[in-house]
N, C-alpha and C positions, 0 to 999 in steps of 0.2 A: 910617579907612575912607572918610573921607569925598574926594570926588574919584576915587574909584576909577570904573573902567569899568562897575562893580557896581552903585551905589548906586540907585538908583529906575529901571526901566523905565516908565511912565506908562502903556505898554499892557499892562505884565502888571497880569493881576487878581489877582496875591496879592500885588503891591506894593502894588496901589490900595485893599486893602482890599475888591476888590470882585468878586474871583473866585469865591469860596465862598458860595452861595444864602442870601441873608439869612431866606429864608422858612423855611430847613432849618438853621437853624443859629446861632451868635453867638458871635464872641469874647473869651472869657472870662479870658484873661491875657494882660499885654504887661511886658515888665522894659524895654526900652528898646531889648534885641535882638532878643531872640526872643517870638512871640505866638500863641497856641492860641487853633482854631478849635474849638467841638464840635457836635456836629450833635443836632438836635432830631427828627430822623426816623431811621428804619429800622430795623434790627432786632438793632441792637447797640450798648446803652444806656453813652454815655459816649464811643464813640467820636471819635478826635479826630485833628487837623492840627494837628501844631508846623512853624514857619518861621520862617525870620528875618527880620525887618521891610527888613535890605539886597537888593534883590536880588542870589541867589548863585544861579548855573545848576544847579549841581551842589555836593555833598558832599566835594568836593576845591579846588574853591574858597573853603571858607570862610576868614575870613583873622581875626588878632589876637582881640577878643574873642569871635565868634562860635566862633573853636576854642574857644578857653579856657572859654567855658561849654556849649558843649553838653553834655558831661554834668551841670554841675548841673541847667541844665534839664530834659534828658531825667528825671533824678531825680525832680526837684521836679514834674512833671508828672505822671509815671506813678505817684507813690506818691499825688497829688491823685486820678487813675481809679480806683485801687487801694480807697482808702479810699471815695470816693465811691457807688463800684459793688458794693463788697464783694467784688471778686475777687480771687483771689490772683497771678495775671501779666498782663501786660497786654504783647499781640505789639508789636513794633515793628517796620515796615517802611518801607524806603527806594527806590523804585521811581523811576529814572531819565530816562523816556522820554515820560512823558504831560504834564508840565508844566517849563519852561522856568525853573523856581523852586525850589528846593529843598526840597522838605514831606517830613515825616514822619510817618506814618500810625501812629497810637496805639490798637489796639484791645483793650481789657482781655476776656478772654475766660477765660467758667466752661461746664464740662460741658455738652455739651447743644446748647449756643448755635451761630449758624451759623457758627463760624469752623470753622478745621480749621489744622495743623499744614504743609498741605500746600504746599511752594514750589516743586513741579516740577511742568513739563506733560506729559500723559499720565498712562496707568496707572503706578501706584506697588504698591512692597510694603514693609512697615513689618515692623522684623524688630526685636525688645526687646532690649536689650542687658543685660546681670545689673546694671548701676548702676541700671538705672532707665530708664534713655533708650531715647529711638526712633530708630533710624534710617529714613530713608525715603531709597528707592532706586528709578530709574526703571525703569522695564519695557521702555520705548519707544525708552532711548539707552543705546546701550553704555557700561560704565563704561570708563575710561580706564585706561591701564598702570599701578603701581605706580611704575615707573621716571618716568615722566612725571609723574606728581603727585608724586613725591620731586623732583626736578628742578625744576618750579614754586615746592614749597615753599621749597627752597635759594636758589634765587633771589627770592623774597621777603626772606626773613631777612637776607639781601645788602644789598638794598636798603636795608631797615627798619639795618641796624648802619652804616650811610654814612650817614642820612639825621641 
């Protein structure tokens, strides 16, 4: 990894160490890749930021080791919340747009708490499915053809059997 186009930005603050509010928060593991943030404020106890210490833009950048372990990490992480916080899942999100660094948003979340299920904008409707599950569907956007999301999917799978 090293010499890549990747490796340290000096003006990103989560290269430097120094993007995430030391007053709100502190990092509490580093394996040598990857390193969690967790925050000491607001209203959802354990919440946390995994990254990888290379600068990596995006989640399609990562390269050799950081693929290779993200999911122990992600593991070793969330079952660290898990136990920590006492809950039994803990969301993972990966949101592309607002930082120029790759983070992963770890938030363990029990009954109650202010998280919610919810990853679309606008009104929603949640409709149970007999397994157990929720679906949740938007009010606001039309859903899309069958034929065109079978058509996406194929061409994924395409992809995914060349790759």
């Amino acid at each position: 990894m090293s010499g890549s186009t990747f490796d340290v930005v000096p003006s990103c603050g989560l290269c430097s160490g120094t993007g995430l509010p030391a007053d709100a928060g502190r990092y509490v593991w580093d394996d040598g890749v990857w390193r969690m943030w967790t925050s000491t404020r607001g209203s959802v106890p354990g919440f946390s930021i995994l990254m990888p210490k290379r600068h990596v833009p995006h989640i399609t950048d990562l390269l050799g080791m950081e693929a290779a372990t993200l999911g122990d990490a992600l593991g070793r992480t969330t079952r660290a919340l898990r136990e920590a916080t006492g809950t039994e899942v803990v969301y993972v999100y990966v949101f592309g747009e607002g930082i120029a660094h790759l983070h992963i948003h770890l938030a363990p979340h029990r009954s109650g708490d202010a998280l919610n299920s919810a990853m679309l904008r606008g009104r929603v409707r949640e409709e149970a499915l007999p397994s157990g599950a929720t679906v949740i569907r938007s009010l606001d956007f039309p859903e899309r053809s069958e034929n065109e999301l079978t058509e996406t999917a194929e061409a994924i799978a395409g992809l995914l059997a060349e790759a």
